[in-house]
C-alpha positions as CSV (number, residue, x, y, z in Angstrom):
1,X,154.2,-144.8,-237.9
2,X,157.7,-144.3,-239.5
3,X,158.6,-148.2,-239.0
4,X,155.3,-149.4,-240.0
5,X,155.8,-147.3,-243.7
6,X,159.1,-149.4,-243.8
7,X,157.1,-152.1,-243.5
8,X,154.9,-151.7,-246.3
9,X,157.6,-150.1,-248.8
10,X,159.8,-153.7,-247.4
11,X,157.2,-155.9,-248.3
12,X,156.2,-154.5,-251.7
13,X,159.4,-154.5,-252.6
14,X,159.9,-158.6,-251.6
15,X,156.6,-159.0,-253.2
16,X,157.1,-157.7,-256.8
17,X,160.9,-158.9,-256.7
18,X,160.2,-161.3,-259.2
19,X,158.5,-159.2,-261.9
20,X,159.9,-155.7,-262.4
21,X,162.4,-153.2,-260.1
22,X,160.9,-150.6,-258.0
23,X,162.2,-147.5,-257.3
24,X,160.8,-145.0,-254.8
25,X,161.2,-141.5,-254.6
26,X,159.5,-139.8,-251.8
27,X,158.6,-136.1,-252.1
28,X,160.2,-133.7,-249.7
29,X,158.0,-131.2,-248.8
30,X,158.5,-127.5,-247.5
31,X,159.5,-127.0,-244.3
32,X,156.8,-126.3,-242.0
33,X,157.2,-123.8,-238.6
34,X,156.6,-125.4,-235.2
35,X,155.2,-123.7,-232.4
36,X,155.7,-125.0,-228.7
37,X,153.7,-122.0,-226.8
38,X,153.1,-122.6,-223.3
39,X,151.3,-119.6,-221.0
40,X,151.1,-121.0,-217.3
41,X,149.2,-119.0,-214.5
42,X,151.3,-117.1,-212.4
43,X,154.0,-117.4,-214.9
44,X,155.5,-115.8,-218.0
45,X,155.3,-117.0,-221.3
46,X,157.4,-119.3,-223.1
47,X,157.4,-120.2,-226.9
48,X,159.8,-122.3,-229.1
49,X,159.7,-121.9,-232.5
50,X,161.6,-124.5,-234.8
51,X,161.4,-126.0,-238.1
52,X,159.7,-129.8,-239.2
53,X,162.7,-132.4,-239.8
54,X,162.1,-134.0,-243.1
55,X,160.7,-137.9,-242.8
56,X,164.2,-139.1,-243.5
57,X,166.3,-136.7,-241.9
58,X,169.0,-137.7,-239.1
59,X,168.0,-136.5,-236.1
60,X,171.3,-135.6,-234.4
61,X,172.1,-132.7,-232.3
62,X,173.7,-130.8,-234.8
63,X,169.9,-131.1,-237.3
64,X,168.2,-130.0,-233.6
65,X,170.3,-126.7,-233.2
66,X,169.7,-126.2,-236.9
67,X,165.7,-126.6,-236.5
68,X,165.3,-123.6,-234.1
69,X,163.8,-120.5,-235.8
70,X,165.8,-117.1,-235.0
71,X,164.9,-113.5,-235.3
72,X,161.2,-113.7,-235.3
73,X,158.8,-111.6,-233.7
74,X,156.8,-112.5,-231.7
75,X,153.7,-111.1,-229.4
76,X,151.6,-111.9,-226.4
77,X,148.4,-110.3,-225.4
78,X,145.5,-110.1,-223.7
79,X,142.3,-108.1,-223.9
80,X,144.1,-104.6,-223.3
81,X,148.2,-105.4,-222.8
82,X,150.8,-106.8,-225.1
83,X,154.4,-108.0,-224.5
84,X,156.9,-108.4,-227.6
85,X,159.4,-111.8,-226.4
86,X,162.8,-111.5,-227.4
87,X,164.9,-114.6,-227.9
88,X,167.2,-116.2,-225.3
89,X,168.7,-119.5,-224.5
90,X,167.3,-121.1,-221.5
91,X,167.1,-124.1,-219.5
92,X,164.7,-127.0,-220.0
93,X,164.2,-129.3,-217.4
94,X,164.9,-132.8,-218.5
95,X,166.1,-131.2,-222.2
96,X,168.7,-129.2,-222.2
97,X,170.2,-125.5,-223.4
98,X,167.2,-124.5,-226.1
99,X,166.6,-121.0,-227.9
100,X,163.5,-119.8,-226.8
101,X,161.3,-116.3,-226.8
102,X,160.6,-114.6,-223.7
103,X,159.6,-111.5,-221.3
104,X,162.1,-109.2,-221.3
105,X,161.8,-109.0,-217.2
106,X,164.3,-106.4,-217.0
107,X,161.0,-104.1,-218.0
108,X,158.6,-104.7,-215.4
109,X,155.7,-102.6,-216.8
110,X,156.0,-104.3,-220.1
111,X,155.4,-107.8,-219.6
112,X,152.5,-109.8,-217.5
113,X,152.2,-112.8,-215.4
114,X,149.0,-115.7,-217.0
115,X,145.7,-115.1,-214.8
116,X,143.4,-117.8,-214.6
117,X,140.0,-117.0,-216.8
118,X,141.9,-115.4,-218.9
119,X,142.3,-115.4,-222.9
120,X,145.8,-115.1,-224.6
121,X,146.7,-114.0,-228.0
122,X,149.9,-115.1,-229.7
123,X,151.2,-113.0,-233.0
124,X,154.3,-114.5,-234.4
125,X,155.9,-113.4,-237.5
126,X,158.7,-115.8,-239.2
127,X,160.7,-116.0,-242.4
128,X,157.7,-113.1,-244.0
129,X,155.1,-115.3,-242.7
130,X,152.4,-114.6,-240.5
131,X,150.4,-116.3,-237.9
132,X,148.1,-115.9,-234.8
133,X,146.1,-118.4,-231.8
134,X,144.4,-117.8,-228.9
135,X,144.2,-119.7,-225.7
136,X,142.9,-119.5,-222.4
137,X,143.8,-119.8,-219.1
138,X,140.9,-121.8,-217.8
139,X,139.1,-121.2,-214.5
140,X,140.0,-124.5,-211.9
141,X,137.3,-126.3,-213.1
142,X,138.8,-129.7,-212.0
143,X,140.0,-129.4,-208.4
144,X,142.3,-131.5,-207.2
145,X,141.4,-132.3,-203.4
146,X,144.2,-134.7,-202.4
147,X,146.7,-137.5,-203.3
148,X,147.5,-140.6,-201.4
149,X,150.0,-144.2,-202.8
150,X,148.9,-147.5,-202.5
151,X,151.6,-149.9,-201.6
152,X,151.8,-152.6,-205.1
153,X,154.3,-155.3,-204.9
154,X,155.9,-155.4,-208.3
155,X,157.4,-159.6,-208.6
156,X,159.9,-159.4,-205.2
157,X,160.1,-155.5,-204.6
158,X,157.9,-154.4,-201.8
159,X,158.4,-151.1,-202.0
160,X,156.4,-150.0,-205.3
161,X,153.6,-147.6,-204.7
162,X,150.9,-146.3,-207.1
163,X,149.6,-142.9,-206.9
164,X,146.2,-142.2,-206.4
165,X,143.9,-138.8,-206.9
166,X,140.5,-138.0,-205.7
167,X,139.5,-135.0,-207.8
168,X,136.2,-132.6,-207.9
169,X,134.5,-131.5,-211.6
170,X,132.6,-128.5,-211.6
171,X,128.5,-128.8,-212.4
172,X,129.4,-127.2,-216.6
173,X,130.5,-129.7,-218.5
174,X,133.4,-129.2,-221.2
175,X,136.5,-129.3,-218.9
176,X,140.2,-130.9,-219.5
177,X,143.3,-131.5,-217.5
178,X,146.6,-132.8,-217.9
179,X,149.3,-133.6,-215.3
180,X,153.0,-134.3,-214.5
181,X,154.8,-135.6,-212.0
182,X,158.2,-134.8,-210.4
183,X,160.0,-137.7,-208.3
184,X,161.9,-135.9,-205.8
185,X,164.8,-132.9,-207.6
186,X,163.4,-134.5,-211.2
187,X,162.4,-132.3,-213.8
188,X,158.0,-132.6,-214.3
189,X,157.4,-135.6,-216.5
190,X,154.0,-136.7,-218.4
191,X,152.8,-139.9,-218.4
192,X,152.0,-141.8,-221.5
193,X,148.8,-140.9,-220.8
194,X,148.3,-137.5,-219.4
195,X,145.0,-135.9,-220.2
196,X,141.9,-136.6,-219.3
197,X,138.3,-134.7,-219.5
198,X,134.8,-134.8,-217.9
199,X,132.5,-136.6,-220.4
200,X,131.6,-138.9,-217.9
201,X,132.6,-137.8,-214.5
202,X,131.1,-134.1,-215.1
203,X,130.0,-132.4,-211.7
204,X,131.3,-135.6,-209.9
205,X,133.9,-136.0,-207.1
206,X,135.8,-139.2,-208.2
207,X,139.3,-141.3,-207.9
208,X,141.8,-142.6,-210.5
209,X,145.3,-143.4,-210.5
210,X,148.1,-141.1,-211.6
211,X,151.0,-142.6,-213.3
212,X,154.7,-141.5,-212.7
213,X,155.8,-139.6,-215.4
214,X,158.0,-140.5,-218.1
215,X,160.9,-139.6,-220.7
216,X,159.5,-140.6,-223.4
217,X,163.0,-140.4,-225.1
218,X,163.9,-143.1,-222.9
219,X,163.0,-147.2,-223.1
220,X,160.3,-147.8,-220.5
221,X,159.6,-150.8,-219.0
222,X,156.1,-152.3,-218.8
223,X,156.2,-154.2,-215.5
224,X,157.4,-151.1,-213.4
225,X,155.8,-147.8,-215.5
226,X,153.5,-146.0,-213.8
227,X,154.8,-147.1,-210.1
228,X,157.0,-145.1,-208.0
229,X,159.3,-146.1,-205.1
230,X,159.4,-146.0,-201.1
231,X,160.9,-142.8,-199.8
232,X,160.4,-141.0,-203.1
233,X,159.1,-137.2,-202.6
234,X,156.4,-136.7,-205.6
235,X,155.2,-133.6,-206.5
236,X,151.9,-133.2,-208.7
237,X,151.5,-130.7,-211.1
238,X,148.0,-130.6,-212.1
239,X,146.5,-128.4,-214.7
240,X,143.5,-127.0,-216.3
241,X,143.5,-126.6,-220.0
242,X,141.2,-125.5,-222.8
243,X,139.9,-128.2,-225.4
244,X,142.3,-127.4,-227.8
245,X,145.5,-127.8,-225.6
246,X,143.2,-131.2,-224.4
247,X,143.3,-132.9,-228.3
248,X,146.6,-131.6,-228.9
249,X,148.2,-133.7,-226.3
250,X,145.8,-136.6,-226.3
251,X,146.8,-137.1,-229.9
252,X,150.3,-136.8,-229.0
253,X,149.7,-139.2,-225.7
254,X,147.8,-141.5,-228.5
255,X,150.4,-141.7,-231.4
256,X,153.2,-142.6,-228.3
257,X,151.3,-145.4,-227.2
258,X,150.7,-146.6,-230.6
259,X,154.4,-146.3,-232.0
260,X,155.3,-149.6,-234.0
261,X,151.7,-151.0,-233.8
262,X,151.0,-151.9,-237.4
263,X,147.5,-152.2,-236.3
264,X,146.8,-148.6,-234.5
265,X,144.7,-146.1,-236.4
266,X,146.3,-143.3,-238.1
267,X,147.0,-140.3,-235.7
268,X,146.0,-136.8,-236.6
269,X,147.9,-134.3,-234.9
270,X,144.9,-131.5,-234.0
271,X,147.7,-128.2,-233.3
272,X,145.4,-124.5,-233.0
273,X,148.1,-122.6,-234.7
274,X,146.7,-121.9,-238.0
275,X,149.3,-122.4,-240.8
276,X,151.6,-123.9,-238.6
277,X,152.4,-127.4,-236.4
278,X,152.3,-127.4,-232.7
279,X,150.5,-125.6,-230.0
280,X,149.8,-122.6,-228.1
281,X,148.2,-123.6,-224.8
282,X,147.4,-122.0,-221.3
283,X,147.8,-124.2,-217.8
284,X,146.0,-123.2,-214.9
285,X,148.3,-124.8,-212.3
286,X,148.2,-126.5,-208.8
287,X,150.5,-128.6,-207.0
288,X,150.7,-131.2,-204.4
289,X,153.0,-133.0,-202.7
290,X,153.7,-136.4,-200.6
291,X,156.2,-138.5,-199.4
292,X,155.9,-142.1,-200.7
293,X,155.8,-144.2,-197.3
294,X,158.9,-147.3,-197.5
């Protein structure tokens, strides 16, 4: 979206050369507060709070450490429990060092693990400002029975292999997943696209591909994405989510795939933090695992 704006601001300019100078001077707005809040089942909270990048800001690392948010509070609970998350620096897989809010673990009886089926509240308060979202950790509605590769010979290599699910929907309609994969000690990794929900497979048992995950920092290319290789240990991470986690990252998953189409529709972020960009979103979580045959 940011090269197609170029595009248009280049072309107006070429356009009306002739007749009078143009001079553009785009507004920057306030800085908005980013939430990435992730509550996984059997597992503690995690939630990144930073700051939106103006539209011409250098991203460098020096304009990433400055985005992070410090000092705020911030508050997970359930239906009768709450936690306050202190900050730390922890480990990303696949990103780095980040700061990040937390359990403290070193108190047992003060923080909890995510339960399946159940709902999360998340209370942060940053620079005087206030705000709240709730997720839930979704039942396993979408059961994934098994995964299997299918050998794919890729122009002279033999030794590609797409992955393949076969996956069980619950009778209720309304349910979402989304799913990374790991190739052998790599971190989990999205495809470009990830989620998927059961408008037209609902209380079916059916089989689609699952694409190799991604960094989508990285150039990919087109002739091999989605494949993975002969002797490769893959790991599925497959997970349940509520609608709202769902359009967040099917927007995201969207505006990727659509990055310096001049054609693609605009893409509306969806986040559920009210007042704020980003997400708060619960994963019910299986795994899988096979060894990719050479």
């Amino acid at each position: 979206m940011r090269n197609f704006l170029m595009i248009i601001v280049t072309v107006a300019v070429v356009l009306s050369a002739c007749e009078k100078d143009i001079s553009v001077d785009p507004q920057q707005g306030e800085a908005s507060l980013v939430v990435e809040g992730r509550f996984e089942s059997n597992q503690y909270p995690q939630v990144v709070l930073t700051r939106s990048l103006s539209y011409f800001t250098k991203v460098d690392p020096a304009a990433l450490v400055n985005s992070f948010v410090h000092n705020a509070q911030v508050i997970v609970s359930d239906s009768s429990r709450s936690m306050t998350l202190k900050e730390a620096i922890v480990q990303i897989p696949g990103i780095g060092a980040v700061f990040a809010y937390i359990p403290d673990t070193t108190r047992p009886s003060a923080v909890f693990k995510g339960k399946t089926g159940s709902r999360y509240t998340l209370k942060i308060t940053a620079d005087n400002k206030s705000y709240e979202s709730v997720t839930t950790i979704p039942l396993h509605a979408f059961h994934l029975d098994s995964i299997w590769s299918q050998r794919v010979k890729i122009k002279d290599d033999t030794l590609k292999a797409r992955l393949w699910a076969r996956i069980t929907d619950a009778a209720t309609p309304g349910n979402y997943a989304r799913y990374f994969t790991r190739r052998n000690r790599e971190p989990f990794l999205a495809g470009a696209n990830s989620t998927f929900d059961d408008q037209v497979v609902n209380g079916t048992t059916f089989e689609i591909p699952l694409d190799a995950g991604i960094d989508k920092i990285k150039r990919v290319d087109p002739e091999t994405y989605g494949y993975f290789n002969g002797g490769d240990t893959v790991t599925v991470k497959f997970c349940n989510v509520d609608k709202a986690t769902f359009s967040f990252w099917r927007a995201l998953d969207f505006a990727y795939n659509s990055n310096g189409n001049p054609f693609a529709s605009p893409t509306k972020i969806i986040g559920n933090v009210p007042g704020a960009l980003g997400y708060w979103g619960g994963y019910a979580v299986a795994y899988k695992r096979i060894i990719i045959r050479k």
